[in-house]
C-alpha positions, 0 to 999 in steps of 0.5 A: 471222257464221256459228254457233258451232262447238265440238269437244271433243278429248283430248290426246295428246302426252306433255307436253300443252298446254305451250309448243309446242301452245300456239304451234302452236294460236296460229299456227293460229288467227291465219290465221282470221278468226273469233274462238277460245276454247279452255278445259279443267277449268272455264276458257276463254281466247282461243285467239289469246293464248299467255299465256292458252293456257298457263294451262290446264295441260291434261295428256296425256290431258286434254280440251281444247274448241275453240269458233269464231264467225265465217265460216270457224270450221268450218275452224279448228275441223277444223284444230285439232282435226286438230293436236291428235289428231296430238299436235301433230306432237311424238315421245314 
């Protein structure tokens, strides 16, 4: 297993991390191998899990951490960091 790999993002959608992001980064997640814990405010869930995802309550202009272990973590780390700094491909 490769290192781990963090990266700190802020969220841009209006309606921050709600249903929609939370599938979005779900969805994303699953196609990796390597394992994903995402935590906001001090908490950090299994970002292969959208129950967990939506008990973060990360708002608009909140700062969210993705951390990956496994061999393609870089990837998954960049792909969600790039879908979050989109605002999740969502219009205000």
């Amino acid at each position: 297993m490769s290192d781990e790999i963090v990266r700190k993002v802020r969220i841009r959608n209006a309606a921050g991390l709600h249903a929609r992001p939370c599938h979005a980064i779900v969805t994303t997640a699953r196609e990796f191998e390597s394992e994903l814990f995402v935590s906001a405010d001090g908490s950090e869930v299994n970002g292969k899990s959208i129950l967990e995802l939506m008990t973060l309550c990360a708002p608009c202009e909140s700062w969210i951490s993705f951390r990956a272990a496994g061999k393609d973590a870089e990837v998954l780390v960049a792909r969600l960091a790039a879908l979050v700094e989109a605002g999740f491909h969502e219009s205000d």
